[in-house]
NUPAVO-759807 format. One record per residue: residue in three letters; x, y, z of N, C-alpha, C in turn. Coordinates in steps of 0.05 Angstrom, whole numbers, padded with zeros to 5 digits, always signed. Example, Ala and Ser with C-alpha at 12.3 -4.5 7.8 and 13.67 -1.06 7.14 Angstrom:
BEGIN
Ala+00264-00114+00156+00246-00090+00156+00264-00066+00156
Ser+00257-00045+00142+00273-00021+00143+00258+00001+00157
END
This chain:
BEGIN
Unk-00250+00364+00159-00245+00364+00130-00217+00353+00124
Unk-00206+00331+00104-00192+00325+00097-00178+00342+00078
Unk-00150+00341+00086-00129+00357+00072-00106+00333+00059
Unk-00100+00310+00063-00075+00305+00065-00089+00270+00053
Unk-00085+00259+00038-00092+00233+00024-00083+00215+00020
Unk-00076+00198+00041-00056+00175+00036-00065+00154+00025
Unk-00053+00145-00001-00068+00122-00014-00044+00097-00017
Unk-00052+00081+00000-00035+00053-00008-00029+00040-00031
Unk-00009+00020-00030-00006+00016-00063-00014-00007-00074
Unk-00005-00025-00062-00015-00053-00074-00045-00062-00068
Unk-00058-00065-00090-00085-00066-00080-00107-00043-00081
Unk-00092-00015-00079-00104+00003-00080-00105+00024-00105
Unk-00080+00026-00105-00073+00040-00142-00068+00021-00157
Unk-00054-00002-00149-00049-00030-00173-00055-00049-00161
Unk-00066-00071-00179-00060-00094-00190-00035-00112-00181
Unk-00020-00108-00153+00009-00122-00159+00016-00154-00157
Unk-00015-00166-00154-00018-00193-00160-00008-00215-00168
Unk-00004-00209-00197+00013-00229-00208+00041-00220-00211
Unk+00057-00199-00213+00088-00197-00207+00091-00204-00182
Unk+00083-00203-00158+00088-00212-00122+00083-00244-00132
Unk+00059-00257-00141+00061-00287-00135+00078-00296-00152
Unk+00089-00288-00177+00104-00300-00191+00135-00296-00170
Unk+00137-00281-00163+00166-00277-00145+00164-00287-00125
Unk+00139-00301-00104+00138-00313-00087+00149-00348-00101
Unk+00134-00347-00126+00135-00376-00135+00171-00382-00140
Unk+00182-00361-00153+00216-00362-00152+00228-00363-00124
Unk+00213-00355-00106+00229-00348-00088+00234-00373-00067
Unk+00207-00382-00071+00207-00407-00051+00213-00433-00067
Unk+00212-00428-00095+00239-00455-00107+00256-00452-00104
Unk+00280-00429-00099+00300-00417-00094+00308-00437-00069
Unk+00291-00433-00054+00295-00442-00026+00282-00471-00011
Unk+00277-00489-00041+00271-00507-00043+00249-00518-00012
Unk+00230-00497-00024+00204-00494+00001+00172-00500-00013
Unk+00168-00514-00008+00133-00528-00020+00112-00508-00003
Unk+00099-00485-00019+00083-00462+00005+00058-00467-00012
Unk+00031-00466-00005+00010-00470-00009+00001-00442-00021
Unk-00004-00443-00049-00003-00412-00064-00031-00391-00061
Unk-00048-00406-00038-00072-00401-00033-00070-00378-00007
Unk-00042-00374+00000-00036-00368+00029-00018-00341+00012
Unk-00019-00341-00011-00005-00313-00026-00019-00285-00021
Unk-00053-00285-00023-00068-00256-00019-00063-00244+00008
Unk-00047-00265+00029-00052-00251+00051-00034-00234+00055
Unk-00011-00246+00045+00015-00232+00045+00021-00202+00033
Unk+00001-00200+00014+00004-00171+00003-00011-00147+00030
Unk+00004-00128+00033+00002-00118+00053+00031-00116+00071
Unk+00020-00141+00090+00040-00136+00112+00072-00135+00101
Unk+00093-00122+00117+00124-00131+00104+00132-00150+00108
Unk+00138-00151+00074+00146-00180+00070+00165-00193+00085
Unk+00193-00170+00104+00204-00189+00122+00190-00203+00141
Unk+00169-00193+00159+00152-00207+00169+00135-00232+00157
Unk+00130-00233+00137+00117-00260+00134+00140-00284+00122
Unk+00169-00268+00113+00181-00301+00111+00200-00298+00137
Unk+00192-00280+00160+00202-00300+00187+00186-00311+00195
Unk+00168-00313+00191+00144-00326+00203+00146-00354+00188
Unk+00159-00350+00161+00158-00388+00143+00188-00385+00146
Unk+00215-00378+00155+00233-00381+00151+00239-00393+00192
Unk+00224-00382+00207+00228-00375+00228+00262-00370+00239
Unk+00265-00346+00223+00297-00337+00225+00294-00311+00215
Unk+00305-00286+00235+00298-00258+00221+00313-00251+00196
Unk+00344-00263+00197+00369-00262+00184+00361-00274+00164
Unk+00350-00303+00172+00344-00318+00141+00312-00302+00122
Unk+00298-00287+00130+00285-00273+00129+00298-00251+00116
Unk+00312-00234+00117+00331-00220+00101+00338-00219+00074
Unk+00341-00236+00084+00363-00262+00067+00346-00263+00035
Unk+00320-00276+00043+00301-00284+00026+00286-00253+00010
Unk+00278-00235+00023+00272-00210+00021+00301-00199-00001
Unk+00320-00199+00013+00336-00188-00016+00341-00210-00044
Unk+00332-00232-00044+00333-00250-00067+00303-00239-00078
Unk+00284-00234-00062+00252-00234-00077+00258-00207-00095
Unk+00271-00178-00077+00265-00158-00080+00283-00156-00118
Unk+00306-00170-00114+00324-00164-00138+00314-00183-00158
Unk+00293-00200-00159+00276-00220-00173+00250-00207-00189
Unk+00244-00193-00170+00216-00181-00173+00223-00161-00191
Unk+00248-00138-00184+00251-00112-00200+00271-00120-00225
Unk+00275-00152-00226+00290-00157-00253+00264-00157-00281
Unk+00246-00165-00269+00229-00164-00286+00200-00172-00281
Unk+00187-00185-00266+00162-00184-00249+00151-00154-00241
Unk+00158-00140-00240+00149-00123-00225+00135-00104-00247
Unk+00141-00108-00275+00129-00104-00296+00101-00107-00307
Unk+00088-00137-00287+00071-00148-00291+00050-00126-00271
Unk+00055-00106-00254+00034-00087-00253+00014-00081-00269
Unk-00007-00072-00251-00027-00062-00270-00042-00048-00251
Unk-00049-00013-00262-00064-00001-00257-00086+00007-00252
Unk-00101+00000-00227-00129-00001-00236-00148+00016-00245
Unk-00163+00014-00260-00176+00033-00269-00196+00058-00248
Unk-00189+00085-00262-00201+00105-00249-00183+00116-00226
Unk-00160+00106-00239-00141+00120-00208-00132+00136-00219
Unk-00114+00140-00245-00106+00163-00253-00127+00183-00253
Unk-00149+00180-00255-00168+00201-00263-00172+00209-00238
Unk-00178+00200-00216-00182+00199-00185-00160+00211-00178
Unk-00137+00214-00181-00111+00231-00167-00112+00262-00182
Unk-00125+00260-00205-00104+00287-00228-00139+00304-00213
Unk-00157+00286-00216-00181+00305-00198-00181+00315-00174
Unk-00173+00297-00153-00161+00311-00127-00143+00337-00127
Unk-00118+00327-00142-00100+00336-00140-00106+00377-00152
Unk-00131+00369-00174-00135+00400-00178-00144+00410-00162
Unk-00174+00391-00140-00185+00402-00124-00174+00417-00098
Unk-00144+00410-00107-00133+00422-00074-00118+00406-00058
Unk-00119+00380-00067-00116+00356-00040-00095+00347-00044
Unk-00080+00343-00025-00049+00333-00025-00053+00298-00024
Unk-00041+00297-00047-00053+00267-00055-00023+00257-00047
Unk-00011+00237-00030+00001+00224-00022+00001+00188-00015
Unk+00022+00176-00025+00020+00149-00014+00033+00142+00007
Unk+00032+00128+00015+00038+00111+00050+00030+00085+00043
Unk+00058+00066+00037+00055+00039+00030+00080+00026+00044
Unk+00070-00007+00049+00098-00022+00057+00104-00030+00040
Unk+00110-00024+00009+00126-00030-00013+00151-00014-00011
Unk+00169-00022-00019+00197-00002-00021+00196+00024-00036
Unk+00205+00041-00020+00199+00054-00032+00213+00072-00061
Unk+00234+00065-00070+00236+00063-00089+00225+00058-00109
Unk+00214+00026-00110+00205+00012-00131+00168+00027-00125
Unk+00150+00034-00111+00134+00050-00103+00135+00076-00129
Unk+00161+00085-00120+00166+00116-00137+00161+00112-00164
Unk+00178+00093-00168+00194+00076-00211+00159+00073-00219
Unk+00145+00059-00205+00114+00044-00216+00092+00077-00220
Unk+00096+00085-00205+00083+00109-00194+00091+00132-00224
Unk+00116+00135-00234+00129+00149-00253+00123+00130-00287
Unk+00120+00106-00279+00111+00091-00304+00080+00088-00316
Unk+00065+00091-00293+00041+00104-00297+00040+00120-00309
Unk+00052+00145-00306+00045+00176-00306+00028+00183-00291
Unk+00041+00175-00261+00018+00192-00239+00025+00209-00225
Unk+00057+00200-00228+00069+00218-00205+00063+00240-00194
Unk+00067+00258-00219+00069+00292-00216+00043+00298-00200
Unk+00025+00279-00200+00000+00296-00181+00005+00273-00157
Unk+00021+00265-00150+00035+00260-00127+00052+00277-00100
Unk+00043+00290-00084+00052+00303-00066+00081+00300-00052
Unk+00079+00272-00034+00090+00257-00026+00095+00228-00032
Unk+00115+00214-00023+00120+00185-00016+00125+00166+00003
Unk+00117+00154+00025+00125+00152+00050+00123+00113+00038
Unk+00146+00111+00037+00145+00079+00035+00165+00058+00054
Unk+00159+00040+00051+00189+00011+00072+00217+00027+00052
Unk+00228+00028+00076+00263+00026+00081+00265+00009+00109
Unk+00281-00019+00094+00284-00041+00110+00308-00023+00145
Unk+00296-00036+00162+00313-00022+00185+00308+00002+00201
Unk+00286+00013+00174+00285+00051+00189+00247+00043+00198
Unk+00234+00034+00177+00207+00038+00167+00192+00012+00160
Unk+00178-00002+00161+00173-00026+00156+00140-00028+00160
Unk+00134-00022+00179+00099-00022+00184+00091-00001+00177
Unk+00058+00000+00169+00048+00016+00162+00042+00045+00183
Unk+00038+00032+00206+00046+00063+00225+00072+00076+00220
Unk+00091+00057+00224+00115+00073+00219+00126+00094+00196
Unk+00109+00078+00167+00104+00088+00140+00090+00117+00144
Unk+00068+00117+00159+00054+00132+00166+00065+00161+00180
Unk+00079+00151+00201+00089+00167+00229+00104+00188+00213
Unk+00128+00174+00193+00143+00189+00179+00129+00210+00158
Unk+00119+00210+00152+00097+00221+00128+00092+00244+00137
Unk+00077+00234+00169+00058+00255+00181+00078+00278+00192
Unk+00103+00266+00201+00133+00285+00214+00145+00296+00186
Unk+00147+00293+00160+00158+00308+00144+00139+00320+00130
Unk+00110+00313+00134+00090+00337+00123+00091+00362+00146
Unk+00089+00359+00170+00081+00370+00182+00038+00375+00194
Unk+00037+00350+00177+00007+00346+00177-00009+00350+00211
Unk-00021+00353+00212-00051+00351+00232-00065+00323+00227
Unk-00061+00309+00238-00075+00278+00237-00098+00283+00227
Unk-00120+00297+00242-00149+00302+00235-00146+00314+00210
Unk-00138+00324+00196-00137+00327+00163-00122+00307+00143
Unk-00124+00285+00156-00106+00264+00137-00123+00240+00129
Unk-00123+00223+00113-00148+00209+00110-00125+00179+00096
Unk-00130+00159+00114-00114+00131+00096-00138+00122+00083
Unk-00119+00108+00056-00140+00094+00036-00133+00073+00029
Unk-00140+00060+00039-00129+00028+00031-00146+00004+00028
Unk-00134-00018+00035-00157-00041+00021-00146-00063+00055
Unk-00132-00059+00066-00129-00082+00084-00125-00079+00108
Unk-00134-00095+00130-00131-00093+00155-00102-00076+00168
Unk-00087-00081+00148-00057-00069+00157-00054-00042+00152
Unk-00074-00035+00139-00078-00001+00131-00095+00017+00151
Unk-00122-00001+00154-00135+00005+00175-00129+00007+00210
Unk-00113-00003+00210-00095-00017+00237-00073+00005+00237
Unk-00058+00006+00220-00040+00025+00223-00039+00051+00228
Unk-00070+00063+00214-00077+00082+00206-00087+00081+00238
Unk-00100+00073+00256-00113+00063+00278-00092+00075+00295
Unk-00070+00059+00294-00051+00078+00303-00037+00100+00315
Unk-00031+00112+00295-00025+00138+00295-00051+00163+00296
Unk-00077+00151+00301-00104+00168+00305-00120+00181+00274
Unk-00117+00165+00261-00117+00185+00226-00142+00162+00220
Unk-00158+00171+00205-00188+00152+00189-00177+00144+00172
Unk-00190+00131+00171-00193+00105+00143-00212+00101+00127
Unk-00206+00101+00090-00224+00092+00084-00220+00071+00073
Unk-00233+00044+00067-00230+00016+00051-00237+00014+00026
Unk-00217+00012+00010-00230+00007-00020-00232-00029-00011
Unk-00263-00023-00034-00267-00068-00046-00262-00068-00056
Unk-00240-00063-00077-00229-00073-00106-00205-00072-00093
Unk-00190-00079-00070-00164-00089-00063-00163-00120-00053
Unk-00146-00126-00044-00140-00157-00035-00148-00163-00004
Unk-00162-00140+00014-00169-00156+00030-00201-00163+00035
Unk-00218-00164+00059-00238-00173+00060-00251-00158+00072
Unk-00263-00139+00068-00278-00120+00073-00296-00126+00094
Unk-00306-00145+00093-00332-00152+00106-00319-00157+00147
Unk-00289-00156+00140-00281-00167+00164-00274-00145+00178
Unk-00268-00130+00165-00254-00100+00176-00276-00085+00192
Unk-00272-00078+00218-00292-00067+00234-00270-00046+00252
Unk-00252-00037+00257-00238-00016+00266-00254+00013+00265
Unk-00254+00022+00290-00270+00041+00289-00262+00072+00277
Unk-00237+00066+00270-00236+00091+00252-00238+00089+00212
Unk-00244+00071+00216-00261+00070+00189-00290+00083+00170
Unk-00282+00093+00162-00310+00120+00155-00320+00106+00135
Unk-00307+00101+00116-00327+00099+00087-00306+00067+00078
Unk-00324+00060+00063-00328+00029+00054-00323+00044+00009
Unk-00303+00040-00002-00307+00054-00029-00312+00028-00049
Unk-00335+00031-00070-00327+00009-00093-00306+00017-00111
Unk-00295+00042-00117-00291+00044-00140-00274+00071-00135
Unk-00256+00081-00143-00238+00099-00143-00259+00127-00150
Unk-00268+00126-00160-00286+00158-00165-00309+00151-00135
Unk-00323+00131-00133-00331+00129-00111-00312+00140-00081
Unk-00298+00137-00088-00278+00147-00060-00268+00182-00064
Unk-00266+00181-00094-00261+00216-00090-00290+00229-00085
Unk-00309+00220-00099-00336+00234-00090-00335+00234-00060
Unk-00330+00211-00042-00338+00213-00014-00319+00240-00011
Unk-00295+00238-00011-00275+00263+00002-00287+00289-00005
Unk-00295+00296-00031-00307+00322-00044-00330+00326-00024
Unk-00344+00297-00015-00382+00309+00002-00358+00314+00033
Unk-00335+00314+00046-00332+00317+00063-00323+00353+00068
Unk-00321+00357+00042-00301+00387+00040-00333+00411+00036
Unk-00352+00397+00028-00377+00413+00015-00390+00429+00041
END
């Protein structure tokens, strides 16, 4: 039985689509770089220092680029969020039912917290386990921490996410997974065997947790 609810952010509670590609699109004129904008969905997920060392091939210049995106994005992109529907309703329901509704994301965690408070979701927010560049960066690590300042039992913890990097991470540290399809990755590809449930739809995913507690 699940106790402990980690729900990812991009993709999974929002929309963060168009504020990330619009800050990708500044970011790589900035740095006078021609990137194929078709190669943007993959990026949401993994940390972002990882994917511009991979186009910068420089960890420093990778840095580098990460603190121009990050102060770009929270000047005003980052506004362009959007909530998807049925999540607020899907947290304030958990959250009566008992369930420690928590996120575990490689978004900063700061800007995680600010979006999370602009909603009005917070308060039925438990926890926050997000990227701090240097300490935390992958989603296990996001994870690891979470699980060491809850004091959690893995087998009562449940990740909810939409992408291989959630599922993988979550893989990890020994904790299930479930996949929402209304996030940015590809469902159909994801085969990790700690994957339980496949969700369309945010009430679809709290119903599964409620038939797990019955």
């Amino acid at each position: 039985m699940y106790r402990y609810l980690f729900f990812d952010f991009d993709g999974t509670i929002c929309d963060t689509s168009q504020g990330i590609y619009a800050t990708l699109d500044d970011t790589f004129s900035h740095y006078g770089m021609d990137v194929d904008r078709r190669s943007y969905p993959l990026w949401i997920g993994p940390p972002l220092s990882d994917t511009f060392e991979t186009l910068f091939g420089d960890r420093d210049k990778a840095y580098e680029a990460v603190a121009f995106f990050r102060k770009r994005y929270c000047e005003g992109n980052i506004k362009l969020t959007r909530l998807y529907d049925g999540i607020a309703e899907t947290f304030s329901r958990l959250r009566a039912e008992g369930f420690e509704v928590c996120v575990a994301t490689c978004k900063k965690e700061e800007e995680a917290v600010a979006l999370l408070r602009s909603f009005g979701i917070y308060d039925d927010v438990a926890f926050v386990s997000g990227l701090v560049y240097h300490v935390r960066e992958t989603k296990q690590e996001v994870l690891a921490h979470a699980l060491d300042a809850l004091g959690a039992d893995v087998e009562e913890c449940l990740m909810i996410g939409d992408t291989v990097f959630d599922s993988e991470g979550a893989l990890a540290v020994g904790m299930d997974c479930m996949i929402c399809n209304w996030g940015f990755g590809v469902p159909s590809q994801l085969t990790q065997p700690n994957i339980v449930y496949f969700a369309d739809t945010p009430a679809d995913a709290a119903a599964y947790i409620e038939r797990g507690r019955a």
